[in-house]
matplotlib code that plots the C-alpha trace (Angstrom):
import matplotlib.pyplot as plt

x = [21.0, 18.3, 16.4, 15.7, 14.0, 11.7, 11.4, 7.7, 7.0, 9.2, 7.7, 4.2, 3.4, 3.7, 1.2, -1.3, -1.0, -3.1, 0.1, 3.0, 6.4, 7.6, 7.5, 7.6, 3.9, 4.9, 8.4, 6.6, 4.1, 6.6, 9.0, 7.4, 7.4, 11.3, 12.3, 10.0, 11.8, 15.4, 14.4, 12.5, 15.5, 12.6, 10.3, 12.0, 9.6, 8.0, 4.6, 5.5, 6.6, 3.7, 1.0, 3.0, 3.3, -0.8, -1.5, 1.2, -0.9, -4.5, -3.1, -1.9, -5.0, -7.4, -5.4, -5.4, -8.9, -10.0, -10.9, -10.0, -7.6, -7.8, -11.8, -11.7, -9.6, -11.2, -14.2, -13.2, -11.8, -15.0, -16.7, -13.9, -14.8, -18.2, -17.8, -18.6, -16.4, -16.0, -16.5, -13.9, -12.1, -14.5, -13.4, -13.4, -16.5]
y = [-17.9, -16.0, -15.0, -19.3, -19.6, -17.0, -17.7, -17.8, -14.5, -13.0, -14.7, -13.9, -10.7, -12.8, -15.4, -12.6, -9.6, -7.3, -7.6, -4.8, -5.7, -4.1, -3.1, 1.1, 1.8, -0.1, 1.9, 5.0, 4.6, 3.2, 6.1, 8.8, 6.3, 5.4, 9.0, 9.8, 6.5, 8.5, 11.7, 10.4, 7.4, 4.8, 3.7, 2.6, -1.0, -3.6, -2.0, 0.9, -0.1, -2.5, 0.6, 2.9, 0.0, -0.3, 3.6, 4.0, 1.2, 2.3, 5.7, 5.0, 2.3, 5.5, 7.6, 5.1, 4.8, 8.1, 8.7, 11.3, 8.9, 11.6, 11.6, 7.1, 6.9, 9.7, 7.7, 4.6, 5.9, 7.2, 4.0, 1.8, 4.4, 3.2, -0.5, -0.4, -2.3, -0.4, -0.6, -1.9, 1.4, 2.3, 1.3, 3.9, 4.1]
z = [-10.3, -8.4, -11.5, -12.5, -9.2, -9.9, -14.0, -13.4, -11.8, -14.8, -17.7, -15.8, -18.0, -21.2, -20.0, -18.9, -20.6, -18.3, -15.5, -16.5, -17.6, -15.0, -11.1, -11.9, -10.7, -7.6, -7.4, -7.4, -4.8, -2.8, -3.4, -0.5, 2.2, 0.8, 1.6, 4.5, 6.3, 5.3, 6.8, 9.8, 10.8, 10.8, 13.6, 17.1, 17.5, 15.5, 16.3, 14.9, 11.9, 11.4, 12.1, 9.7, 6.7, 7.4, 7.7, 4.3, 2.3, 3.5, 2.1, -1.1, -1.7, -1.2, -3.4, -6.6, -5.7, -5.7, -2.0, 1.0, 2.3, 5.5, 5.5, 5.5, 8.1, 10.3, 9.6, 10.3, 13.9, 14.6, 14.1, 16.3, 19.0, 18.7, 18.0, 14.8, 11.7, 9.1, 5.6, 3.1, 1.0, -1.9, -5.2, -7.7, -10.4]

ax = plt.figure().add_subplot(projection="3d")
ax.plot(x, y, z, "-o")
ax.set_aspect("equal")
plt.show()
């Protein structure tokens, strides 16, 4: 069975009670991307996939952190255009 090779990543939340029972917060944030893939047919080239995956995840890591995910990522462009790296997302206070 599937589930026995796994046992530990299922038994996980009863060993460390701050992980979930379940996978739902991860369902939903995964849920726009899941219909915006339907609608759009998908990306045409591996590159394309991996730059919308990384745009999709920056995204949703600024939202459950409480940041302009549009405002980071202008921000970050403007400092690539200058050389610069750029700062890790904020975490929330």
């Amino acid at each position: 069975m599937v589930i026995l090779a796994d046992w530990d990543a299922v038994v996980a939340c009863f060993y460390h009670p701050q992980l979930p029972a379940t996978n739902n917060e991860a369902e939903r944030a995964l849920r726009h991307a899941v219909i915006a893939r339907r609608i759009s047919y998908g990306t045409r080239t591996t590159e394309g996939s991996l730059a919308y995956c990384s745009v999709l995840s920056v995204i949703e890591t600024c939202r459950l952190r409480k940041v302009d995910p549009w405002g980071y990522i202008a921000m970050v462009l403007t400092q690539a255009r200058k050389g610069i790296k750029h700062p890790p997302i904020p975490v929330a206070s």
